[in-house]
N, C-alpha and C positions, 0 to 999 in steps of 0.2 A: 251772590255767587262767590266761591271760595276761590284763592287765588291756583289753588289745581283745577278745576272746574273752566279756570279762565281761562289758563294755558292750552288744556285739553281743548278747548273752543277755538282757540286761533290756530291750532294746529291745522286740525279739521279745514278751517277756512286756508290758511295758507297752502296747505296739502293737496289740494284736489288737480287730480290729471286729466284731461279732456281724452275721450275715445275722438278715431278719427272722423267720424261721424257728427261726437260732438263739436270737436272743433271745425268741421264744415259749415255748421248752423251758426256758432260764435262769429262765424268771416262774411255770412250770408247778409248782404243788405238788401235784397228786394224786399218787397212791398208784405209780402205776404207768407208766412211758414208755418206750416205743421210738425210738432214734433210728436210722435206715437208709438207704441211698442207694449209689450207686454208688463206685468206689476217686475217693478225693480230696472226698470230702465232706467232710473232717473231722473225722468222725465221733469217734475218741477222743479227739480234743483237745478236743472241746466235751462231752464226758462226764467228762474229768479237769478243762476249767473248772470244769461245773458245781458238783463234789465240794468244790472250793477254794472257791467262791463260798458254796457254805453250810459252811463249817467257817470262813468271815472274819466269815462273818456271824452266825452263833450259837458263838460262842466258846466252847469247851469240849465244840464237837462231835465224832463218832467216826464216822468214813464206811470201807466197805472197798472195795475194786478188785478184782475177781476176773476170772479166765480157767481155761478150763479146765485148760490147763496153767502149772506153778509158772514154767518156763522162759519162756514166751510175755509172761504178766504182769510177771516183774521187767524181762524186757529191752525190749520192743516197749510196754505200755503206760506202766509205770513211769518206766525212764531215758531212755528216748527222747522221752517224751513229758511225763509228768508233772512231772519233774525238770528238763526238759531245757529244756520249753517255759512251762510253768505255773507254777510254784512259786519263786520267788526266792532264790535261794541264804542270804541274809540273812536270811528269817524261819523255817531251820531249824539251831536250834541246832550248833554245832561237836562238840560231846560227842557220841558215838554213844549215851550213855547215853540222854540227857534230849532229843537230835532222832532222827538217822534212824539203825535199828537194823537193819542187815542180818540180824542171825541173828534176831533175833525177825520181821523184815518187818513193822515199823511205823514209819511216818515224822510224829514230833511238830512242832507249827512254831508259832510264835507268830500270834496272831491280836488284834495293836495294843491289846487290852485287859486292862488287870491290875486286880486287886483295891487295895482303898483302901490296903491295906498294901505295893502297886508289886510284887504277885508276878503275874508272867505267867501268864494264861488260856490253858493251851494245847489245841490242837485236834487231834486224831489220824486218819492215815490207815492204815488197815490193807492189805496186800493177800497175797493165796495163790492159788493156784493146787488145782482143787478134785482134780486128781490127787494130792495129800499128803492123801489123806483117811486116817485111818490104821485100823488094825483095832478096835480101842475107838471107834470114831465110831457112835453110833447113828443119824445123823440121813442120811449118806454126805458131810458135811461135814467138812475137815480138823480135826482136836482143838481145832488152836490158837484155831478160831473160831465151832464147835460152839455151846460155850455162852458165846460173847458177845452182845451187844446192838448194832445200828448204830442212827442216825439215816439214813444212808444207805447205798442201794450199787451201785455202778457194776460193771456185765458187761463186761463188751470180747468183741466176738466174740460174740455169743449163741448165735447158731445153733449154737456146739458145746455149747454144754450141752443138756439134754435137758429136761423138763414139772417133772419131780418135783428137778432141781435146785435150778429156779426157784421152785416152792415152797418147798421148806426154806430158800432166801435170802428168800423174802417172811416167813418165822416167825423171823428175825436182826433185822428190823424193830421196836426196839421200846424203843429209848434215848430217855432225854428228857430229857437234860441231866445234869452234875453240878456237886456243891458244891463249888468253890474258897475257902479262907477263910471268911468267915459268908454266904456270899452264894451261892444257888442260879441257875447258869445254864441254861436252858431252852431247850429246843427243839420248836417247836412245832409241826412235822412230819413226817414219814418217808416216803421215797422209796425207790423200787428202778428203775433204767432200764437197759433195755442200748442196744448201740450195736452195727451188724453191715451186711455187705453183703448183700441179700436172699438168701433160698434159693428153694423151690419154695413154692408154694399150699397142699402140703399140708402142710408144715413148722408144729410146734404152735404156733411164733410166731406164723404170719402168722393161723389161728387164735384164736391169744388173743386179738390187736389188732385183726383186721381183720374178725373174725365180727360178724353185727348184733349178738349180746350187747354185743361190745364195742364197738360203736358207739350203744349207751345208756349206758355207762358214764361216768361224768364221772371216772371214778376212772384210766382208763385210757387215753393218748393216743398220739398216734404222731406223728413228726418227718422229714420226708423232706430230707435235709442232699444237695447236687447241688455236684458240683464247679466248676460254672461261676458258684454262689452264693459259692466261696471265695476269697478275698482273696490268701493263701497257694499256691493251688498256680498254678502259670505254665501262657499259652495254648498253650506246645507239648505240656505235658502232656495237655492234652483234647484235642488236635486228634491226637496220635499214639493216643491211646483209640479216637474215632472212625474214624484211621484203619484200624485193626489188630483193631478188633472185631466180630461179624457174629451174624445170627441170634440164639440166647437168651442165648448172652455179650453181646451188645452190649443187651440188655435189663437184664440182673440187672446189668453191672460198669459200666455206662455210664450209663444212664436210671435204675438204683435200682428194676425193676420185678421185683416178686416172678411170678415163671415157671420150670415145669418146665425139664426137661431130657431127659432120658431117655425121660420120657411123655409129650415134645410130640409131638402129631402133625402136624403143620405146623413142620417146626423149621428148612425151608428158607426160612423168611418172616424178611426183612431188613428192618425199618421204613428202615432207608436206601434202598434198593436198588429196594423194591416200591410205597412209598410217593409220592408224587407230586406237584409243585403245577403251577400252571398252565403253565410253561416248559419242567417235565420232558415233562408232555403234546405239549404242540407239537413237542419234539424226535423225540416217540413218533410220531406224524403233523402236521403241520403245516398239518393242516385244524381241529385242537381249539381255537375260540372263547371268549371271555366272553359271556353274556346276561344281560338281567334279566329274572328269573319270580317273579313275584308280590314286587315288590320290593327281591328279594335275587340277586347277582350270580351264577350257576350258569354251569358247564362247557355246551358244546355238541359234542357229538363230529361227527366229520369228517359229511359226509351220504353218501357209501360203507359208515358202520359203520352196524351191525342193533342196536336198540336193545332190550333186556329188562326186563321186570320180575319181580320175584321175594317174595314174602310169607309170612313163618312168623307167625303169630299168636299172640297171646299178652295173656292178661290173669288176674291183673293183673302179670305177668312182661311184657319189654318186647315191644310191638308191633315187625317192625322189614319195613320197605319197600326193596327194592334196586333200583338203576336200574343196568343193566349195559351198555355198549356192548363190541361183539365185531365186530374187523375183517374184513377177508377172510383174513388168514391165521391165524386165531382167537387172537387177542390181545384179554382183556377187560379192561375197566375200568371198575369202579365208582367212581360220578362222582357219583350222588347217593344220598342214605339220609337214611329214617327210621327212628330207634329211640326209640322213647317208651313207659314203661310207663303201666299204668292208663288204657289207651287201647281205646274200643270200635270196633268195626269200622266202623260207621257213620259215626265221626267222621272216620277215618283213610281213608275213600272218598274224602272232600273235599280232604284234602292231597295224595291219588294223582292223582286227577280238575287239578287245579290245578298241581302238576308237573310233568304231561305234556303240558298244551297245545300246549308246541312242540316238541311230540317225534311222531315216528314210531313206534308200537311194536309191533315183531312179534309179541312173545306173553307173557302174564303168566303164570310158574308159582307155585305156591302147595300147602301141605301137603296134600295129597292125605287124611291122615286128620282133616282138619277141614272135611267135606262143608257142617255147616249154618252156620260159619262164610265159607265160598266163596258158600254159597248169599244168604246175605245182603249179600256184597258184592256179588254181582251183582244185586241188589236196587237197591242203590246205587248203580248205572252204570258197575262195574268188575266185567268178566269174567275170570275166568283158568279156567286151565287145570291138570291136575294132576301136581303134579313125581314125577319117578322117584325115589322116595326110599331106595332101596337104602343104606344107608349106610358099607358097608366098599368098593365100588365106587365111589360118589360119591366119596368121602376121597381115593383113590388118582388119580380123576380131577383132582380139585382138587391133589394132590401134585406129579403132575404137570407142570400148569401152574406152580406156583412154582419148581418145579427148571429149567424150560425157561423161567422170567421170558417167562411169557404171559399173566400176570394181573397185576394194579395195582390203585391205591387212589388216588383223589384226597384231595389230606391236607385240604379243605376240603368233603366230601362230605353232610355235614349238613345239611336243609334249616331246620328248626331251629337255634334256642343247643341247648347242650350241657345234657343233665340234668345237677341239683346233684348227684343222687344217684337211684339205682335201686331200689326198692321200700325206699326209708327206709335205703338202706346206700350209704352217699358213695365206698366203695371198690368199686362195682361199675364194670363195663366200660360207659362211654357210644357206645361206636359199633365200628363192626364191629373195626376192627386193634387196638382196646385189647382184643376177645378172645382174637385167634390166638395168640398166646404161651402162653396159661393153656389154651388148648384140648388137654384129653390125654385118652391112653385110662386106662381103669379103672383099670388094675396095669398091669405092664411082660409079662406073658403074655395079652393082652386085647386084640379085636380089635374092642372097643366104647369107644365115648368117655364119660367122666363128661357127665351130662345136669346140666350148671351152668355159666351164662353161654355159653349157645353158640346162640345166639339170631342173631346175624349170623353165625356158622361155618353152622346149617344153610340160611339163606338163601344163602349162598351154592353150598352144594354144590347146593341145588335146581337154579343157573340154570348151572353148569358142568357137572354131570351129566346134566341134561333136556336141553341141546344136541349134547353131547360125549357121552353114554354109550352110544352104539350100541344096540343092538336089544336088549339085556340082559332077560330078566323078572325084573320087581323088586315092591317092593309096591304103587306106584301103577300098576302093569297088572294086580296082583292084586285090587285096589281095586276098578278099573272091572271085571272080571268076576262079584265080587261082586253089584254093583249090579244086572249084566245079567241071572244067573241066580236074583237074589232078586225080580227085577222081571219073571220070566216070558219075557225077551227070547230062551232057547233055547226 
């Protein structure tokens, strides 16, 4: 390496500014961390910092780098990054003996402090690749690292390992310093984090981290690193992301948001494309206003569109209220929404009542099997009516509409602030477009959706398929016969 090459390299390493997110994971000592986000977040530069940062700081410590593959980890985390960007070439010894040992795959480096007798405190990094596991491994860990001991350990890439890899690296957890000369150095920690671009919901990570268990856990955290928070990568790099990505790629590689794939059912829905603010609307029709209602500035659609409302109920799961406007050439958009958990019907009559004042509205549907819930809103001075709730028809009606971009979302549609969190879990969906991504069916042969966060997905099918579903018998026609032949009406 040329001595400009060297410079350009220490800069780099001395240079680097933590976001404040990153510097939350840098201070984080519990037991367990996720760091994930979309390409360009950073993500294993800031999990090889962190590795550096506690082997500077507790000198004599022993951290490892794993991936699932030996290849992936020496080249892509290691030299490219670890080496290349992190580590200073000067504080790992020139001897491949006593610094960095390719055949063994441990890299020693000094860490500024020696014993009273001037001998170097050194700190070690290990890393493998958990595909050299070899046939004497009992634990499916490689030999070399079986029965070692870390203070730390960095994943790269999590999602390719699997539940029970991650456990046998959480039982490697268990170094607590050693003695240099007469003097015991300590470590008064132990960490394991990985670092990954999200996968699906049902992936055992997003599980571990983002179930409510592990939202009571103080031992267990999670870091959402965004390229736009990164210093390092350049604005043609996001702006050609957002150009060239769509649907649930531009979710998971772009936004950092954990969503299916395969079992979306909605996977024509384009947060760019479908989503809306006040200037996309007017372009939409040029009759779409601002108002103020009840203090807060709301949308007012053209006065040619028909105005909806729509109600799936729910307690203590989230209450959630749609306000739909649908033109003449049946183009909707939802313009305003409640979604509030631990919310009674009676409450949420007065925020209906009080959002519609200046509104027109032709007709409110509502779950057709929550009779004494309807009953008591109309109690409360809101009538509705009961939606067609057929739900492999509805889906397909609403499909639909995304594919033919006849449906929309005002990206300010909330008449409320945003919940901090949803029945005590901060990673639940606060309003309707943070469900459609996550909205799937059961399995990939399954013609039923998982019943989890889909509380704005079924209000909405309510008010696209009570308008749009033609003459179909579904179960809210089955509903009202009920009623009639239990009530004597033949």
């Amino acid at each position: 390496m040329s001595s400009t090459q060297q410079s350009q390299k220490d800069a780099r390493q001395q240079g680097i500014s933590f976001s404040q997110e990153q510097t939350q994971f840098m201070n984080y000592t519990g037991k367990q961390a996720l760091l994930y986000g979309g390409f360009g977040g950073g993500k294993t530069r800031t999990g090889n910092e962190k590795g550096y940062l506690l082997n500077m700081k507790y000198p004599g410590n022993r951290g490892l780098v794993v991936r699932s593959k030996s290849s992936d980890v020496k080249g892509s985390t290691i030299e490219q990054s670890l080496l290349e960007d992190v580590i200073p070439d000067s504080h790992i010894p020139e001897n491949p003996s006593k610094g960095h040992n390719q055949t063994k795959r441990v890299i020693r480096h000094y860490t500024g402090t020696t014993t009273r007798y001037g001998e170097p405190v050194m700190s070690e990094i290990h890393y493998h690749g958990l595909d050299s596991a070899g046939s004497n491994s009992n634990d499916g860990l490689p030999r070399k690292i079986s029965g070692m001991q870390f203070g730390w350990i960095f994943v790269d890439e999590a999602t390719e390992l699997n539940e029970e890899d991650w456990v046998q690296l959480l039982g490697r957890l268990r170094y607590d310093g050693k003695t240099v000369g007469d003097k015991k150095y300590t470590v008064p920690f132990r960490q394991i984090w990985g670092a990954t671009n999200p996968a699906g919901p049902n992936h055992w990570l997003h599980k571990k981290f983002f179930s409510e268990e592990a939202e009571n856990d103080s031992g267990r955290e999670t870091f959402h690193l965004k390229a736009e928070d990164n210093p390092g990568v350049p604005q043609d790099y996001i702006d050609d992301m957002v150009a060239n990505y769509s649907g649930v790629y531009y979710e998971r590689y772009v936004l950092g948001n954990w969503v299916g794939t395969s079992d979306a059912i909605y996977d024509e829905f384009d947060r760019r494309k479908h989503v809306l603010d006040i200037s996309d609307l007017k372009e939409l029709d040029d009759g779409w206003s601002m108002s103020g209602v009840d203090g807060i500035n709301q949308p007012q659609p053209p006065e040619d569109w028909r105005v909806y409302r729509t109600i799936d109920f729910g307690y203590p799961s989230p209450m959630v209220v749609h306000w739909w406007a649908k033109s003449a050439d049946n183009v909707f958009v939802l313009f305003r929404e409640f979604y509030q958990d631990d919310t009674l019907v009676e409450d949420v009559a007065d925020w209906i009542k009080r959002f519609s004042e200046d509104l027109t509205i032709e007709q409110t549907f509502a779950d057709p099997a929550q009779a004494s819930d309807r009953e008591k809103l109309s109690r409360h001075g809101v009538s509705s009516s009961k939606a067609k709730k057929d739900v492999w028809n509805g889906i397909q009606e609403v499909k639909g509409r995304f594919k033919s971009d006849a449906i929309y979302f005002y990206e300010d549609s909330l008449i409320h602030p945003p919940c901090d969190e949803i029945n005590g879990n901060d990673s639940k969906p606060v309003r309707t477009v943070d469900e459609i991504p996550g909205y799937e069916w059961k399995n990939s042969d399954s013609d039923t959706p998982k019943k989890e966060d889909d509380h704005g997905c079924d209000a909405m099918r309510y008010c696209i398929y009570s308008i749009m579903g033609g003459d179909t018998v579904d179960e809210g026609f089955m509903e009202d016969m009920k009623e009639i032949f239990n009530g004597g009406g033949f």
